[in-house]
Each structure stands twice: as C-alpha cells, then as structure tokens.
LUMPAMI-966127 format. One record per residue: residue in three letters; x, y, z of N, C-alpha, C in turn. Coordinates in nm, 4 decimals. Each point is the difference from the previous one (the first is absolute). Layout:
BEGIN
code: ALA n.u: X n.v: Y n.w: Z ca.u: X ca.v: Y ca.w: Z c.u: X c.v: Y c.w: Z
...
END
This chain:
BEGIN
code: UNK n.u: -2.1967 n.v: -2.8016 n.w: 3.9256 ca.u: 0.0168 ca.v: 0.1443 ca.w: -0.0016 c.u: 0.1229 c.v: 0.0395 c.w: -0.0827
code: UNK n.u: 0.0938 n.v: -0.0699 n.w: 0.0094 ca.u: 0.1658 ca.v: 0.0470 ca.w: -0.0459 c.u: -0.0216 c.v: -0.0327 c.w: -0.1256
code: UNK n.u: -0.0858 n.v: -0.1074 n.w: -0.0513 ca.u: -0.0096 ca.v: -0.0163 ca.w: -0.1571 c.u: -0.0911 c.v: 0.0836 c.w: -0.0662
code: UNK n.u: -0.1280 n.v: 0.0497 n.w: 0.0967 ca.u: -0.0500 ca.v: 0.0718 ca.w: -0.0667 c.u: 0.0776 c.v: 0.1505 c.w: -0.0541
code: UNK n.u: 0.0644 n.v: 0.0300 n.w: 0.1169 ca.u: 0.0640 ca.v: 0.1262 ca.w: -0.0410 c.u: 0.1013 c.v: 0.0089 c.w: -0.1340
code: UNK n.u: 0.0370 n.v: -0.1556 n.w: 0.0274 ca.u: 0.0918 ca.v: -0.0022 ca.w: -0.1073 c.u: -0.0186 c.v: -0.0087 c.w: -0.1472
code: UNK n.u: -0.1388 n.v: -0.1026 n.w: 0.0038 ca.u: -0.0881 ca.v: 0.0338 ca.w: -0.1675 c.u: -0.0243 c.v: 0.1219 c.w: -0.0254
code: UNK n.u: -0.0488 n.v: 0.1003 n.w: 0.0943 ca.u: -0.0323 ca.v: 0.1623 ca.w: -0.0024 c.u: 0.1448 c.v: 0.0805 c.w: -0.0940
code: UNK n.u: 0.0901 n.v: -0.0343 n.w: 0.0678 ca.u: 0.1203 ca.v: 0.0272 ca.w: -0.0255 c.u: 0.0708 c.v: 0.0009 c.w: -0.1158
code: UNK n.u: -0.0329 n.v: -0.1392 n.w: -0.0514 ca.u: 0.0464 ca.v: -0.0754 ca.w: -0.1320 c.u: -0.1246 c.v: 0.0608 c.w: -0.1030
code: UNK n.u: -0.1285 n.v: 0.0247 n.w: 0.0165 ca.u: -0.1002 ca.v: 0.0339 ca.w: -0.0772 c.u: 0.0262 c.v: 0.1647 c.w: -0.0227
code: UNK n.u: 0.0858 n.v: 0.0817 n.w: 0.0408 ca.u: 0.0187 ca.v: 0.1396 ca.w: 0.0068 c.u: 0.1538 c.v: 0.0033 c.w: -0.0420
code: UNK n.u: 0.0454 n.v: -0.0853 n.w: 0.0124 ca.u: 0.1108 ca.v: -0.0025 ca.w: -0.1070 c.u: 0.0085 c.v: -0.0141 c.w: -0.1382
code: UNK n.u: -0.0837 n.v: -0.1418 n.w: -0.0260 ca.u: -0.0288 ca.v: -0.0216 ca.w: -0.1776 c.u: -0.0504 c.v: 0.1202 c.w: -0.0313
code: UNK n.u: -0.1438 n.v: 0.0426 n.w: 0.0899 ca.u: -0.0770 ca.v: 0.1375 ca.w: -0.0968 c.u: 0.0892 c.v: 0.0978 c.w: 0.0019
code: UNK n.u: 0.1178 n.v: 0.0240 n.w: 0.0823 ca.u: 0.1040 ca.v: 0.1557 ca.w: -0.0319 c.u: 0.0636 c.v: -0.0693 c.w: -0.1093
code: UNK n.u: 0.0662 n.v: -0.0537 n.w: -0.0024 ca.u: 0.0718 ca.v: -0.0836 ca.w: -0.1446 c.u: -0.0751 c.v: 0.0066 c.w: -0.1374
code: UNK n.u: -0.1139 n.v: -0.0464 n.w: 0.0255 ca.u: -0.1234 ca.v: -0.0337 ca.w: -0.1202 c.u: 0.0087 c.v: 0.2060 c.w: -0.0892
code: UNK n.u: -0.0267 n.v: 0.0491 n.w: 0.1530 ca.u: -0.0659 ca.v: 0.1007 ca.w: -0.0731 c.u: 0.1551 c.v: 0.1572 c.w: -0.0167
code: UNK n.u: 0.1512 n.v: -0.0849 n.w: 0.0757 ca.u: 0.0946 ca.v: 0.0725 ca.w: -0.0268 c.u: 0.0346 c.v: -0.0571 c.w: -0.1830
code: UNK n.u: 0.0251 n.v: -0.0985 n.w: -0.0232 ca.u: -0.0216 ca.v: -0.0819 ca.w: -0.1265 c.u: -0.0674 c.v: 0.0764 c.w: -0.1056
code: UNK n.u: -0.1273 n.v: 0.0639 n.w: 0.0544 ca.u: -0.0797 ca.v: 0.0379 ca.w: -0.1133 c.u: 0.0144 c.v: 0.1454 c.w: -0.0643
code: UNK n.u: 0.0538 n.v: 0.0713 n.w: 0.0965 ca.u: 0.0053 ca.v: 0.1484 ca.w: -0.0154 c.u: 0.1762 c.v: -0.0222 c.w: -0.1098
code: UNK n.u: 0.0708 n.v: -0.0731 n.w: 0.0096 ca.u: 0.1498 ca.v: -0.0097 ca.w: -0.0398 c.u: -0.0257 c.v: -0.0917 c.w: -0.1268
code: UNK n.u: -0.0998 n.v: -0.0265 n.w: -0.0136 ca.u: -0.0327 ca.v: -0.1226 ca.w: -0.1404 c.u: -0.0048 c.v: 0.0644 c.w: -0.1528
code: UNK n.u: -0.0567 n.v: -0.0686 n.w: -0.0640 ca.u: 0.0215 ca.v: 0.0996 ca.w: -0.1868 c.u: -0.0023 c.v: 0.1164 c.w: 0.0334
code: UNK n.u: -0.0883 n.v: 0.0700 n.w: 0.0492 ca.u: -0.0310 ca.v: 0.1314 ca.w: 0.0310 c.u: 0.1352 c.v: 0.0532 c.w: -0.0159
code: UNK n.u: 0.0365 n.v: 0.0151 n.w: 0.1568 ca.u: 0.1275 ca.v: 0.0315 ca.w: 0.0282 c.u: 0.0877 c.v: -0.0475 c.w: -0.0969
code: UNK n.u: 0.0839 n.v: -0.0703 n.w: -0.0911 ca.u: 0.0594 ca.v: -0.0088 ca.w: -0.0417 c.u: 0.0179 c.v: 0.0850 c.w: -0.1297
code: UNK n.u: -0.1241 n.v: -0.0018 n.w: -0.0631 ca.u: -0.0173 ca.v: 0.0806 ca.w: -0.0982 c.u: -0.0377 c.v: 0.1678 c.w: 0.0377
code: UNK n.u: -0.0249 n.v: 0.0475 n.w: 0.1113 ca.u: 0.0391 ca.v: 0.0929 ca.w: 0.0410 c.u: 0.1333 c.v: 0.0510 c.w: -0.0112
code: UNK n.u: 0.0662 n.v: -0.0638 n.w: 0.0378 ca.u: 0.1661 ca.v: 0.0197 ca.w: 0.0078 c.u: 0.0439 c.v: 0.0408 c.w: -0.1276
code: UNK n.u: -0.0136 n.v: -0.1121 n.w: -0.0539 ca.u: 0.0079 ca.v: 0.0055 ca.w: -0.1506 c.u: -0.0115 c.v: 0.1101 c.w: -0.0974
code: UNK n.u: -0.1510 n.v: 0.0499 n.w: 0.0686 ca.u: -0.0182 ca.v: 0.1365 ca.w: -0.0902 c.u: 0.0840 c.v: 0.1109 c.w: 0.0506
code: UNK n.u: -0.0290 n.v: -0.0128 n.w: 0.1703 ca.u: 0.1092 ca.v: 0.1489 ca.w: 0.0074 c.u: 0.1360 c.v: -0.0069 c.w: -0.0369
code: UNK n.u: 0.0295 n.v: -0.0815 n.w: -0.0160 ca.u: 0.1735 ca.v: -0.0459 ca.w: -0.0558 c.u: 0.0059 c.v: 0.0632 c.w: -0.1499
code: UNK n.u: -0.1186 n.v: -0.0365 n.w: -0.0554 ca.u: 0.0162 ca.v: 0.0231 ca.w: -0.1311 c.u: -0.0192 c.v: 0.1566 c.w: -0.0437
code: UNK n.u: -0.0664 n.v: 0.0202 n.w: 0.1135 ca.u: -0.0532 ca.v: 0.1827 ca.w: -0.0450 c.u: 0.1505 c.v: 0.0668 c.w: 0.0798
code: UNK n.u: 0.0210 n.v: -0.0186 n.w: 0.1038 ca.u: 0.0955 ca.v: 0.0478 ca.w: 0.0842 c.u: 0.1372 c.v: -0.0050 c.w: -0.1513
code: UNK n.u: 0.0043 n.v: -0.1041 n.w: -0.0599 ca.u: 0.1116 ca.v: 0.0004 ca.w: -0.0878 c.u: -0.0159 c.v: 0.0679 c.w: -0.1240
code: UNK n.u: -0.1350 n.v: 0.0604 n.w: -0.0644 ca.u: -0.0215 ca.v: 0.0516 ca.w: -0.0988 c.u: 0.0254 c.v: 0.1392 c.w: 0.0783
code: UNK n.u: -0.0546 n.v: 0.0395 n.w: 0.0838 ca.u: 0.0360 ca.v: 0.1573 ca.w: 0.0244 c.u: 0.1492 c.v: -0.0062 c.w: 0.0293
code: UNK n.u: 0.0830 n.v: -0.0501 n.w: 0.0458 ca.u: 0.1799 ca.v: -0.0341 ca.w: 0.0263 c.u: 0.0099 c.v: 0.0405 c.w: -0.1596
code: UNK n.u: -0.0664 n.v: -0.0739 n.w: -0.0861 ca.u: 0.0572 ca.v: 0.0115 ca.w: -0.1729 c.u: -0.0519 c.v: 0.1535 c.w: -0.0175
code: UNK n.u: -0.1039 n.v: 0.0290 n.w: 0.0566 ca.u: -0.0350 ca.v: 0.1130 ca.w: -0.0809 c.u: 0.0863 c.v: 0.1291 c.w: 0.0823
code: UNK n.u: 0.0264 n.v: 0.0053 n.w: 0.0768 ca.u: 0.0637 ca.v: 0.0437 ca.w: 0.1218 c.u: 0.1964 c.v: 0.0449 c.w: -0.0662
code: UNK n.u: 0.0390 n.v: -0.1190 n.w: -0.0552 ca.u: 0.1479 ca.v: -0.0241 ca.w: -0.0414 c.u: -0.0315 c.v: 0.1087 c.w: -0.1095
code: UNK n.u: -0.1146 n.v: -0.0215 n.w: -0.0934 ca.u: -0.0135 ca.v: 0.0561 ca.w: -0.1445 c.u: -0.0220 c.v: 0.1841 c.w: 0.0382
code: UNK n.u: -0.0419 n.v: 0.0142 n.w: 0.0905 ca.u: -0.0245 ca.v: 0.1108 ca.w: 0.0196 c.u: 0.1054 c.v: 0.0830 c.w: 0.0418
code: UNK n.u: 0.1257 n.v: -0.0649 n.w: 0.0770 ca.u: 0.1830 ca.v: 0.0528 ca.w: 0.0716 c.u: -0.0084 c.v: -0.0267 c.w: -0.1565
code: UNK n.u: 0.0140 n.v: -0.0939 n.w: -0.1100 ca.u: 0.0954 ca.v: 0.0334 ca.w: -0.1307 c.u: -0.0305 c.v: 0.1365 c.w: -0.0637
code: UNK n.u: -0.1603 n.v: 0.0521 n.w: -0.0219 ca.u: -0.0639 ca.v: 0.1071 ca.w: -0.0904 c.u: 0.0613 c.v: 0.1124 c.w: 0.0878
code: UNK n.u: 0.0317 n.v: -0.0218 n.w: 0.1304 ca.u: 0.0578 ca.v: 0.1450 ca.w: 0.0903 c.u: 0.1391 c.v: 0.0222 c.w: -0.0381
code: UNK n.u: 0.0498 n.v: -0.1625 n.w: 0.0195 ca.u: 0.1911 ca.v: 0.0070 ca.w: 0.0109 c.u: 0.0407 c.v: -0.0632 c.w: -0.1271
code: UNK n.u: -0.0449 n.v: -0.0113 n.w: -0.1226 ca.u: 0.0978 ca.v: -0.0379 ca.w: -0.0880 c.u: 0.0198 c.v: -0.1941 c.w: 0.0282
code: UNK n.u: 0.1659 n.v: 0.0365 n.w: -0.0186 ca.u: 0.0469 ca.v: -0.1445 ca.w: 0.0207 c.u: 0.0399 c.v: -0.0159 c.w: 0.1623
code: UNK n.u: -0.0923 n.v: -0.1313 n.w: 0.0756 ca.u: 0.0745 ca.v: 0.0091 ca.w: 0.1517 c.u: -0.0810 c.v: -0.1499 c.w: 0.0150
code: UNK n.u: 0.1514 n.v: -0.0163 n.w: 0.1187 ca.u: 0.0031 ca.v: -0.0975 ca.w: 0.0666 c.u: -0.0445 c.v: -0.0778 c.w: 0.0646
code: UNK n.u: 0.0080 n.v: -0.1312 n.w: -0.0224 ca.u: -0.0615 ca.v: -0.0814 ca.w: 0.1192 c.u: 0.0078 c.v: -0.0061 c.w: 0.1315
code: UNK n.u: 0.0877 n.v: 0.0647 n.w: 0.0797 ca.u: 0.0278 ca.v: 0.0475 ca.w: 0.1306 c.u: -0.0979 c.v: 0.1290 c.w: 0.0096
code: UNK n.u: -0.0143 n.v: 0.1054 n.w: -0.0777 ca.u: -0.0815 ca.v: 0.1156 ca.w: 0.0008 c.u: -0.1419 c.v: -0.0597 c.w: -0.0115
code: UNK n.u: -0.0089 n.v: -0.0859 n.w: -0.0591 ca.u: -0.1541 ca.v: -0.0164 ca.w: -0.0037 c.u: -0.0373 c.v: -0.0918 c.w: 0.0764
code: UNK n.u: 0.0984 n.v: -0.1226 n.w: 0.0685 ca.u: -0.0199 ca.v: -0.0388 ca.w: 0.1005 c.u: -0.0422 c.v: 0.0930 c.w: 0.1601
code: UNK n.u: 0.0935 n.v: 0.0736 n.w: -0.0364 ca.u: -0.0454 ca.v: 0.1083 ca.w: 0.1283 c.u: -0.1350 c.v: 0.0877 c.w: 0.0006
code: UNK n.u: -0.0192 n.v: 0.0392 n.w: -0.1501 ca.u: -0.1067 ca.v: 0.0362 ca.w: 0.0144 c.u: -0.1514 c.v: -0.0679 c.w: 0.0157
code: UNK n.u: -0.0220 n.v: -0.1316 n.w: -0.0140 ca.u: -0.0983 ca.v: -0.1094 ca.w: 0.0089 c.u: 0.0030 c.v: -0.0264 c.w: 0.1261
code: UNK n.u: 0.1295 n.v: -0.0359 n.w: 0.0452 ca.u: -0.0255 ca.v: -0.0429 ca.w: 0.1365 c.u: 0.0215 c.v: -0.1453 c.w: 0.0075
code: UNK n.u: 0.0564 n.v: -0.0489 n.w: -0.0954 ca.u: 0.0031 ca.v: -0.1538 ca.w: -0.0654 c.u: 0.1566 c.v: -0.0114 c.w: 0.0299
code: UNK n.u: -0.0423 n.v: -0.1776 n.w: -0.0425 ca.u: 0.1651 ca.v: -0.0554 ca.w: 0.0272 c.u: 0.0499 c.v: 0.0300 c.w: -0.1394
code: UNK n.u: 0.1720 n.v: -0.0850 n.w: -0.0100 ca.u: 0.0117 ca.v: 0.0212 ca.w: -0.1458 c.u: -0.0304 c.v: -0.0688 c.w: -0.0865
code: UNK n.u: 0.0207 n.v: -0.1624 n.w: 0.0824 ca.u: -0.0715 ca.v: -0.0872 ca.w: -0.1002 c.u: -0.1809 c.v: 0.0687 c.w: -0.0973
code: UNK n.u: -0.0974 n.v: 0.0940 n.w: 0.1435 ca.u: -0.1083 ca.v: -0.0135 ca.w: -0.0803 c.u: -0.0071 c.v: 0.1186 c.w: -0.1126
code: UNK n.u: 0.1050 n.v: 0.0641 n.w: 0.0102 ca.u: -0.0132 ca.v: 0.1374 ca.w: -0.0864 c.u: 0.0790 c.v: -0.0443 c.w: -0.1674
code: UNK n.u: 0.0906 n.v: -0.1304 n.w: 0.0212 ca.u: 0.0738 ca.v: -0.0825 ca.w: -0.0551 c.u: -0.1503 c.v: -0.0611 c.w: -0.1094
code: UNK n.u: -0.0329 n.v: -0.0585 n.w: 0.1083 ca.u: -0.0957 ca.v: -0.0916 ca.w: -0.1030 c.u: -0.1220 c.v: 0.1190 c.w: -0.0715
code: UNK n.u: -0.0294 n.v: 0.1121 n.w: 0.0518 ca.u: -0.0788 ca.v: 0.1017 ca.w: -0.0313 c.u: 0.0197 c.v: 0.0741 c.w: -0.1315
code: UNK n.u: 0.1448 n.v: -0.0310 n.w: -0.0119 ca.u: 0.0653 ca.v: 0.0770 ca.w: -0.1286 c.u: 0.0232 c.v: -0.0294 c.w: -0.1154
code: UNK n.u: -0.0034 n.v: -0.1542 n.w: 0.0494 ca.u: 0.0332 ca.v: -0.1176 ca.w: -0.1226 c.u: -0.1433 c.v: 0.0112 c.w: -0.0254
code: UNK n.u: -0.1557 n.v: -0.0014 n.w: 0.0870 ca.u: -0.1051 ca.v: -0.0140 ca.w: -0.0698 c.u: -0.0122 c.v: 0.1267 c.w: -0.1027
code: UNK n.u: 0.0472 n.v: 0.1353 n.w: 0.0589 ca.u: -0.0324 ca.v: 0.1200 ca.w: -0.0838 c.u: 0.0874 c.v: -0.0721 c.w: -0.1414
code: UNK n.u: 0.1347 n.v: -0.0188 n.w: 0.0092 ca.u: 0.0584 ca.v: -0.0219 ca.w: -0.0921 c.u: -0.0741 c.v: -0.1142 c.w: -0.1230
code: UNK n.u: -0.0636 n.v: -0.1122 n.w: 0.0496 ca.u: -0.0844 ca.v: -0.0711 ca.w: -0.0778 c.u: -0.1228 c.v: 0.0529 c.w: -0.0681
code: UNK n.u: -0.0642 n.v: 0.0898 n.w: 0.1057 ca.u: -0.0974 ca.v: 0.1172 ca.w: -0.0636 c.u: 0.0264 c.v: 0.0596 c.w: -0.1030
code: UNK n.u: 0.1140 n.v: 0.0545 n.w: -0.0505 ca.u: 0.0799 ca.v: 0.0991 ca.w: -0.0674 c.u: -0.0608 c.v: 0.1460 c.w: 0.0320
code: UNK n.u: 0.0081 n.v: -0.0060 n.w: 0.1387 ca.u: -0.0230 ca.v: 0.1359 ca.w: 0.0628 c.u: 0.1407 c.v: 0.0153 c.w: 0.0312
code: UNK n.u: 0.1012 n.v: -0.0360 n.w: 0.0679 ca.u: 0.1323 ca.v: 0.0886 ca.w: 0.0320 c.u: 0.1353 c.v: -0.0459 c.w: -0.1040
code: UNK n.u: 0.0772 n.v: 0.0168 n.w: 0.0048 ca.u: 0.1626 ca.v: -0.1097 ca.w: -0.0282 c.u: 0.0856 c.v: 0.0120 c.w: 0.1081
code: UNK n.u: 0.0293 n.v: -0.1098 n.w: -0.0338 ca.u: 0.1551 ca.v: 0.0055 ca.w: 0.1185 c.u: 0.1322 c.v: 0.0899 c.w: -0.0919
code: UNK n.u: 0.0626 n.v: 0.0995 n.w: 0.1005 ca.u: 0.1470 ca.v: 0.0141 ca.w: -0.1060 c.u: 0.1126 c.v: -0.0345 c.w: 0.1264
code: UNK n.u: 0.0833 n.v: -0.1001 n.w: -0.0831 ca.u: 0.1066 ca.v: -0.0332 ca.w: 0.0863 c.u: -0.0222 c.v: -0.1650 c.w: 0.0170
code: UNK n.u: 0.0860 n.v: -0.0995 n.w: 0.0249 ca.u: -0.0014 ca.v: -0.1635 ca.w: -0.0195 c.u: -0.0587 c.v: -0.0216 c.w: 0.1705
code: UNK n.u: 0.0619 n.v: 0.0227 n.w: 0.0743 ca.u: -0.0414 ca.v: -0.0487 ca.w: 0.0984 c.u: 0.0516 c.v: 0.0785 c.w: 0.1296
code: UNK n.u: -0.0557 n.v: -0.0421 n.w: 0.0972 ca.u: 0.1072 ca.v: 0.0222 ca.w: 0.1378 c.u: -0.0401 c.v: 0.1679 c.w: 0.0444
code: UNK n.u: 0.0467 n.v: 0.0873 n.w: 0.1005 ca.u: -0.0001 ca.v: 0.1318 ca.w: 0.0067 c.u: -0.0085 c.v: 0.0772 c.w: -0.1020
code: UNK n.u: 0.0535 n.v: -0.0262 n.w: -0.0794 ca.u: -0.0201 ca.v: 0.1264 ca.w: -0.1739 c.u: -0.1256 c.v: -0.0295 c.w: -0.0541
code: UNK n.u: -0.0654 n.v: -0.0818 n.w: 0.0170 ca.u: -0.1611 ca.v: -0.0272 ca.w: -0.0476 c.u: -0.0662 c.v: 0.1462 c.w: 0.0209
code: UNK n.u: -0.0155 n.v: 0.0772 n.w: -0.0971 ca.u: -0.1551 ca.v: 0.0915 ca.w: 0.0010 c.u: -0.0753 c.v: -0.0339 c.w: -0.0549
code: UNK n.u: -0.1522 n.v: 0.0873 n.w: -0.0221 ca.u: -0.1052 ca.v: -0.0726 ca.w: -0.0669 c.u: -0.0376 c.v: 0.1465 c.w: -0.0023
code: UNK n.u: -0.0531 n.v: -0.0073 n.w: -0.1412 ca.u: -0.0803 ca.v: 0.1593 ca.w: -0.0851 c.u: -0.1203 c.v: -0.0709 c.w: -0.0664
code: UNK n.u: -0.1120 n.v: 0.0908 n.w: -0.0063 ca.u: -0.1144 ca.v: -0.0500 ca.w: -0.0868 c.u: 0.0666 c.v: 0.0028 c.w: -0.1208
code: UNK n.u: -0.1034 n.v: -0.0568 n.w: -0.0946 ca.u: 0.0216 ca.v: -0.0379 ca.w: -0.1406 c.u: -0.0834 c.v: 0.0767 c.w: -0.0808
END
C-alpha cells in the first residue's frame, strides 16, 4: 500500500515537472526576448519623442520619464547615438545632454 501511494506520488511529480518544463522552454524564452526587445524600442522611441518636445535634456530627465534605470537609458542613447538619430553634447558624467541631429 505505502509503495503504491508512493509510485502515485513520484508519477505526479515527473508529469508537473515534465509539463512545468514545457510551458518555460524555447517558447518562453523567446517570448521574453521579444518583449524586451519591443519594450526597448518604444523606451528609444519614447526618449526621441522628450528630445522633439525639450530640445537638449538629460539622462536623469529621460530616465524619469521612461521609468528606466540609468544604466538602461545610458545604453538607449548610445544606440540612438549609433543610429545617428541624437548626439551627445558634453564628455561625460552629469553635463551629458543629448539633442536630435
């Protein structure tokens, strides 16, 4: 009796595993993936849209306005900047603004 319950047991474990496994597998991963990627194109399009309102502004201002850290508004700016959609004016640090081009 105690073993049977216990194969029961062990057989309803693998299948929650088997089939928790499956829902979190490529699928899911590449899910993520995409909303990451769309979630970060509207952040870009989002930043571009505070420059056409405000001129030249900040990475703290547009951090606040995204809702983002600074690192991601950081790396967001350098992509516009590779785009040759914005420029940076100023070397580094707090005096950093960014104006379209």
């Amino acid at each position: 009796m105690n073993q049977t319950i216990l194969i029961i047991l062990g057989i309803v474990i693998i299948v929650f595993l088997l089939t928790r496994r499956g829902r979190e597998g490529i699928g899911g991963i590449c899910s993520m993936a995409l909303d990451r990627t769309v979630r970060k194109s509207a952040n870009k399009e989002k930043a571009l849209a505070l420059l056409q309102k405000g001129g030249a502004v900040g990475n703290e201002d547009i951090r606040e306005a995204l809702g983002a850290s600074r690192r991601s508004v950081t790396r967001y700016m350098t992509e516009l900047e590779r785009e040759g959609k914005v420029e940076q004016v100023g070397a580094s640090g707090r005096g950093v603004m960014y104006r379209l081009k």
